[in-house]
C-alpha positions in Angstrom: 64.8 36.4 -56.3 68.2 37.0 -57.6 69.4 34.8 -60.3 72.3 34.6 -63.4 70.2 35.8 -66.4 71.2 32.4 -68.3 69.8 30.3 -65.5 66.2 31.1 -65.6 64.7 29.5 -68.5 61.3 28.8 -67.0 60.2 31.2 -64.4 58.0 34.1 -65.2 59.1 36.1 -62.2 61.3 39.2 -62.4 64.9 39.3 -61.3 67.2 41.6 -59.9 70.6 42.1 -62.2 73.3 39.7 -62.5 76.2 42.0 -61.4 74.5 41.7 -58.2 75.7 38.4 -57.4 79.1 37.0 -56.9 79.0 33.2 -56.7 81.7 31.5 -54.5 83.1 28.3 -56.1 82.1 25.3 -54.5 79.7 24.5 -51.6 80.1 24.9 -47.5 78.2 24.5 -44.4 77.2 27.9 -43.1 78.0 28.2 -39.4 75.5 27.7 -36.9 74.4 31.3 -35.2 71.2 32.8 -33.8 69.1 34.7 -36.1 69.1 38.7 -35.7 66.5 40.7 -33.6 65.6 44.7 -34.4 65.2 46.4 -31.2 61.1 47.1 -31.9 60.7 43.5 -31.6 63.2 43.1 -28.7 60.8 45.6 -26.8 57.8 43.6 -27.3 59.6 40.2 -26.0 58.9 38.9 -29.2 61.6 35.9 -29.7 61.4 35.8 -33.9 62.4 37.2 -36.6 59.6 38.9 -38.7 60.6 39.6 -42.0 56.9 41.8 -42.3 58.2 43.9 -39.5 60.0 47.5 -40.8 62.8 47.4 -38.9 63.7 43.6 -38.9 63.4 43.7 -43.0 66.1 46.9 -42.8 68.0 44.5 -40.8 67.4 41.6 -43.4 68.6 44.0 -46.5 71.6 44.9 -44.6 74.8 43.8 -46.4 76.3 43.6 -43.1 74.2 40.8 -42.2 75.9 37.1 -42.9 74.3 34.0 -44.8 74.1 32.2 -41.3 72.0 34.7 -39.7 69.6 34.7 -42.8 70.0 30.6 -42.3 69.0 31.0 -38.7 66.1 33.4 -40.0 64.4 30.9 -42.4 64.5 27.8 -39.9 61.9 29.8 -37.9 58.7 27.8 -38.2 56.4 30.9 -38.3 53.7 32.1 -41.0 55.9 35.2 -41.5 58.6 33.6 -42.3 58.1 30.9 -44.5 55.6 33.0 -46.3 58.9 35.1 -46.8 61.0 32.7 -48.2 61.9 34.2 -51.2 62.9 37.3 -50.1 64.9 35.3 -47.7 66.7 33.1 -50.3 66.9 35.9 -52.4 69.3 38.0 -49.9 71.1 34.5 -49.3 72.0 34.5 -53.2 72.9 37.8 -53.0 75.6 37.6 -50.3 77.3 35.1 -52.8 76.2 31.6 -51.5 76.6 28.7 -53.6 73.1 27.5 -54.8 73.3 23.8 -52.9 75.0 25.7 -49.5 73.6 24.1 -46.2 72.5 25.3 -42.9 74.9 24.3 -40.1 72.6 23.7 -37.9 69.7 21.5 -40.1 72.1 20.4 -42.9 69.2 21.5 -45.4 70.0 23.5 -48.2 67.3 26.1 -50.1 65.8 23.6 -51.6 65.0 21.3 -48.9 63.7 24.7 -47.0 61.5 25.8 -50.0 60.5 22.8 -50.0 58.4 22.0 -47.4 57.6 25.9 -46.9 54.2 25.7 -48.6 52.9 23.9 -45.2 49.2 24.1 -44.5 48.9 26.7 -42.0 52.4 28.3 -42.2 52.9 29.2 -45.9 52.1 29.3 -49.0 52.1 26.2 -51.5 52.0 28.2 -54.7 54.2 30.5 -53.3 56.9 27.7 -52.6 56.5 26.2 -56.0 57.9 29.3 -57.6 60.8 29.4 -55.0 61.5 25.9 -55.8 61.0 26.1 -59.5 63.5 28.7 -59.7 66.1 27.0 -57.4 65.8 23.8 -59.4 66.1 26.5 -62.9 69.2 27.7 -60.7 71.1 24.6 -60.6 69.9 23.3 -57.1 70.8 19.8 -56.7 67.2 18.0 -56.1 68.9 14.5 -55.3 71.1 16.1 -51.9 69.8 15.0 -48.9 69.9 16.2 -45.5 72.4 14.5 -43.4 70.6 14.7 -40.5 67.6 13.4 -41.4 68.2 11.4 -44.8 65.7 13.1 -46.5 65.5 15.0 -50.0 63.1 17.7 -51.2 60.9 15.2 -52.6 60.4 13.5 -48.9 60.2 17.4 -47.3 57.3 17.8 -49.9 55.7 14.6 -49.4 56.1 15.2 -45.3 54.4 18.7 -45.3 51.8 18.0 -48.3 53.0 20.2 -50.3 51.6 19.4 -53.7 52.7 21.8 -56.1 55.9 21.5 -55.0 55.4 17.5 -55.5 54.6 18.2 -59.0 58.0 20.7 -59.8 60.4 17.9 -58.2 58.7 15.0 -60.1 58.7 16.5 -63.3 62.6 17.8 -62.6 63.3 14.1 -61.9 60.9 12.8 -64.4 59.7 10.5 -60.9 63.2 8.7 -61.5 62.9 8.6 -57.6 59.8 8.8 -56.5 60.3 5.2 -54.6 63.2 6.0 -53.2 64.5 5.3 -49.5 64.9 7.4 -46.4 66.6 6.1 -43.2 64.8 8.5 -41.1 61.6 7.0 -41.5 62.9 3.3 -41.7 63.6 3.4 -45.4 60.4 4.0 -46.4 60.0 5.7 -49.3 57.9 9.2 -49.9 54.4 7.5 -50.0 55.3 6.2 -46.4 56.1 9.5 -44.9 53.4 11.1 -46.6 50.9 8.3 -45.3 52.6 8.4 -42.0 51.7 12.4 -41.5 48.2 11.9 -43.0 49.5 14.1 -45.8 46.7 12.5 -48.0 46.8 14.8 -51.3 50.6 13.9 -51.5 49.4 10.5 -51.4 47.1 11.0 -54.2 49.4 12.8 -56.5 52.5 10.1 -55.5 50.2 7.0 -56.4 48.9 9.1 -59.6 53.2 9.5 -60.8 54.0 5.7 -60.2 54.8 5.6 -56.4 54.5 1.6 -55.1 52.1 1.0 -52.6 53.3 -2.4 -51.9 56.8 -1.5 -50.7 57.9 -2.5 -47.3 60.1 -0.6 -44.8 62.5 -1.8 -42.3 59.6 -3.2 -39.9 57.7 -4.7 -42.6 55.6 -2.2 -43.4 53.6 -0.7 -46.4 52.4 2.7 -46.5 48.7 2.0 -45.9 50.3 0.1 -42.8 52.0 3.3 -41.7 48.5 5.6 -40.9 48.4 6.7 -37.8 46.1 4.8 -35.5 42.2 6.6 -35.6 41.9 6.0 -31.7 45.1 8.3 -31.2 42.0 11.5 -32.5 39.1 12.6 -30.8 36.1 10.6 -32.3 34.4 11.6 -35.2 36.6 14.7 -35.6 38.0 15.7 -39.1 41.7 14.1 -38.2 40.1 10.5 -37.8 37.6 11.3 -41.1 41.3 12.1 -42.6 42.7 9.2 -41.2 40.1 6.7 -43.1 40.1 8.9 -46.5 44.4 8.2 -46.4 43.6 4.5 -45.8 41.3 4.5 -48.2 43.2 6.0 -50.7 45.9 3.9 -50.2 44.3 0.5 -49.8 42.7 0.9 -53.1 46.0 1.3 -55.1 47.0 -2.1 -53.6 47.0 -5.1 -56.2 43.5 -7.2 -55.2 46.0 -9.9 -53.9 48.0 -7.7 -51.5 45.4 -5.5 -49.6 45.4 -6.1 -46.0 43.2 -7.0 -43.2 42.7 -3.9 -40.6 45.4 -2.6 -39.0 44.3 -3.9 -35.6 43.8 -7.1 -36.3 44.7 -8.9 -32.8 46.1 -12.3 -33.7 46.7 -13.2 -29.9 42.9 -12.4 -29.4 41.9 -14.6 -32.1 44.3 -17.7 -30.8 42.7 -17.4 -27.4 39.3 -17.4 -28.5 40.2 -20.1 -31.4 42.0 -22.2 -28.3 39.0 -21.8 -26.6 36.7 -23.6 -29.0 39.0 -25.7 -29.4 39.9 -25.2 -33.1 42.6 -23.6 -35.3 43.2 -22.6 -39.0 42.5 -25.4 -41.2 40.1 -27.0 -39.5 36.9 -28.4 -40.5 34.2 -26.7 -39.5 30.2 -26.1 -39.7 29.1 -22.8 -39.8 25.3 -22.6 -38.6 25.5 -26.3 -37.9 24.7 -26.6 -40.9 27.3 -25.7 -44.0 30.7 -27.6 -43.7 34.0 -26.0 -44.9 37.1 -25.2 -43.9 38.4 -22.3 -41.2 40.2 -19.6 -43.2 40.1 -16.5 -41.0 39.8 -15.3 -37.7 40.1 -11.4 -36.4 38.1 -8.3 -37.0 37.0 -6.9 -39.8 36.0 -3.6 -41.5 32.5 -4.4 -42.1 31.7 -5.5 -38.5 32.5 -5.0 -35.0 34.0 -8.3 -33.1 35.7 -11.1 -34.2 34.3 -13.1 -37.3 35.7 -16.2 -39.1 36.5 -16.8 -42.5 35.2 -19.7 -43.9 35.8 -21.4 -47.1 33.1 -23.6 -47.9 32.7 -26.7 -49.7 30.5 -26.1 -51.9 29.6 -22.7 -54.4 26.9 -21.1 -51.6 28.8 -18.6 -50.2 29.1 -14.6 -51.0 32.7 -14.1 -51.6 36.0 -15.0 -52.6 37.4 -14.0 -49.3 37.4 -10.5 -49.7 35.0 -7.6 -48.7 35.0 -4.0 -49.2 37.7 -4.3 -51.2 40.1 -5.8 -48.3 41.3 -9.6 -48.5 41.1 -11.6 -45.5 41.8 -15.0 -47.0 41.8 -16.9 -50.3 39.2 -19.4 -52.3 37.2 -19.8 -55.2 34.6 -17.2 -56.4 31.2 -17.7 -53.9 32.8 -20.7 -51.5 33.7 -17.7 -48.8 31.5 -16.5 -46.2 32.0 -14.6 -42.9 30.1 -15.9 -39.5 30.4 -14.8 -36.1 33.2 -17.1 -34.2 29.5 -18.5 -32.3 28.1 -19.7 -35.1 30.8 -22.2 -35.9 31.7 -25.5 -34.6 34.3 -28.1 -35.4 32.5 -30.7 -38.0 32.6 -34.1 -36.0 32.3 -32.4 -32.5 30.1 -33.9 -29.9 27.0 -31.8 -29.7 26.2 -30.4 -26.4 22.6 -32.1 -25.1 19.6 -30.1 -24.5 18.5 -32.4 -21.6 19.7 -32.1 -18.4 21.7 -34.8 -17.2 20.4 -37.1 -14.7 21.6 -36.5 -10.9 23.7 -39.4 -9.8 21.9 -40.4 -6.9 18.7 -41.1 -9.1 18.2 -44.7 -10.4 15.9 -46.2 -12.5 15.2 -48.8 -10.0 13.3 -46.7 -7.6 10.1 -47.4 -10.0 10.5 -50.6 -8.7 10.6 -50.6 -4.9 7.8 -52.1 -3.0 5.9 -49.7 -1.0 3.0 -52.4 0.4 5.2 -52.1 3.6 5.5 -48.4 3.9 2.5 -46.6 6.3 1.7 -43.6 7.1 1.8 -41.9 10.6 0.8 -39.0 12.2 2.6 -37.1 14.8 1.3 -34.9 17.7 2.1 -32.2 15.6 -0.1 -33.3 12.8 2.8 -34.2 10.2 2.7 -36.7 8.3 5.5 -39.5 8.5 6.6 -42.4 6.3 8.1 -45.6 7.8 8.4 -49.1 7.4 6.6 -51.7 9.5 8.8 -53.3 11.5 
């Protein structure tokens, strides 16, 4: 990669000469185009450009071709390009483009590309850590965000999982904004659209530099809140294991007081069923018939299937505090909580149902004592037997 001899002070890769480069003054917007094809590739209907291939990298080298085609070149999503990318910003710096320039058709500059370059799957994160490095040594901006989508390097990063490129914009920033905003993604901050993309080692490295997990997006939201729901993934497969490690990860960095009952907690299934029995939230209650207390909680829960209640009991015989597995469902002293299917628990004063069957209506008491001195029996041609009353 091409760079002014006085702007590297960090990088330890080798650069082409200064007198290479002649920097324009100011930034601009690079007109949108379509990116250059060499005739091999044209013949074999391919529709990118491959930076590996011969004739598309003679192409590439060319002076003739402009910044905008290498722009249009480097939006390609493909292994061979992004695993290119510094030969690609390289020829971009050489052409004499300002070091913050955008794309006209993205509005990202070569930081916000390098920065989400090291993708799982398409390129190559130490790879993009050196491009970046030596962009940021370079003079590139790291606050500019992309018009289009509100988002900086550090959200790119976070978005893609991109960890040692996480590490180079958080130490240039010195995490100064590792909490800040995006409009994109609801104002959320970068631990939001890393939890929201299952991008779980950004997570990590995000909570490890000071990144609040108790913020809240437009719609209310914190970043454990934004994981992606498991029944979207195929059961048991690695995306839903993923999808419980991120929750994990960032339900634990929650303050004790702030950590959340399960994402689907249904609160209209738990007013129907509470409706049904009738009782509601506050209520006094028995739990087994025979330990009184009062109605905390009612919903799902992480340690069970179904719906359980949360009950805060009057006295210390309970198991918890209203918490389990490290997820708080309700509030109350140290060993008054406990957790009972909605079955086992009744309101406290209720009229117990009775275990005896009721007595049909057209029974009386009184038929003990009718007199049956009158009554005789008869017997029919057909040898039945009938009952009636002398006359």
């Amino acid at each position: 990669m091409t760079f002014g001899k006085n702007d590297v002070q960090h990088s330890d890769i080798s650069l082409d000469s200064p007198s290479q480069i002649i920097t324009q003054t100011g930034t601009m917007i690079h007109p949108c185009v379509d990116p250059p094809l060499c005739d091999s590739c044209t013949r074999l209907e391919l529709s990118f450009f491959d930076p590996i291939c011969p004739d598309c990298r003679e192409i590439l080298v060319n002076p003739s071709t402009t910044v905008p085609e290498i722009f249009a070149i480097m939006r390609q999503w493909t292994p061979q390009t992004q695993q290119s990318l510094a030969l690609l910003v390289d020829e971009i710096l050489k052409r004499g483009a300002n070091i913050n320039d955008r794309d006209g058709l993205t509005d990202m500059t070569l930081l916000h590309y390098a920065s989400k370059s090291g993708a799982a799957g398409i390129g190559d994160p130490e790879s993009a850590m050196r491009v970046v490095l030596m962009l940021i040594d370079a003079g590139a901006d790291v606050n500019i965000r992309c018009r289009w989508t509100n988002m900086t390097a550090l959200h790119y990063a976070a978005y893609f999982d991109v960890v040692p490129v996480l590490k180079i914009l958080l130490k240039a920033t010195k995490a100064l904004d590792i909490d800040s905003t995006c409009s994109e993604f609801e104002h959320g901050t970068a631990l939001h659209i890393a939890a929201s993309n299952l991008a779980h080692e950004a997570c990590k490295i995000l909570l490890q530099n000071g990144a609040n997990p108790s913020l809240k997006d437009d719609l209310g939201r914190m970043p454990v809140d934004c994981v992606p729901d498991p029944s979207s993934y195929e059961e048991d497969s690695n995306m839903q294991q993923l999808v419980a490690k991120v929750k994990k990860t960032l339900s634990e960095a929650l303050p004790p007081s702030q950590k959340q009952p399960p994402p689907n907690y249904d609160l209209v299934q738990s007013k129907v069923t509470l409706q049904a029995l009738g009782l509601a939230l506050g209520d006094k209650i028995l739990v087994g018939g025979m330990k009184s207390g009062i109605l905390r909680y009612c919903g799902p829960t992480d340690f069970a299937p179904g719906l359980w209640a949360g009950v805060e009991l009057d006295e210390s015989s309970g198991k918890n505090n209203g918490s389990v597995g490290g997820i708080n469902y309700f509030n109350c002293p140290n060993n008054c909580g406990i957790f009972a299917p909605v079955s086992k628990i009744t309101k406290l004063g209720a009229i117990q149902r009775s275990q005896t069957p009721p007595t049909p209506k057209w029974f009386s008491r009184d038929a003990a004592s009718i007199d049956l001195s009158r009554v005789t029996a008869k017997v029919d041609t057909d040898g039945r037997i009938l009952l009636s009353g002398s006359e």
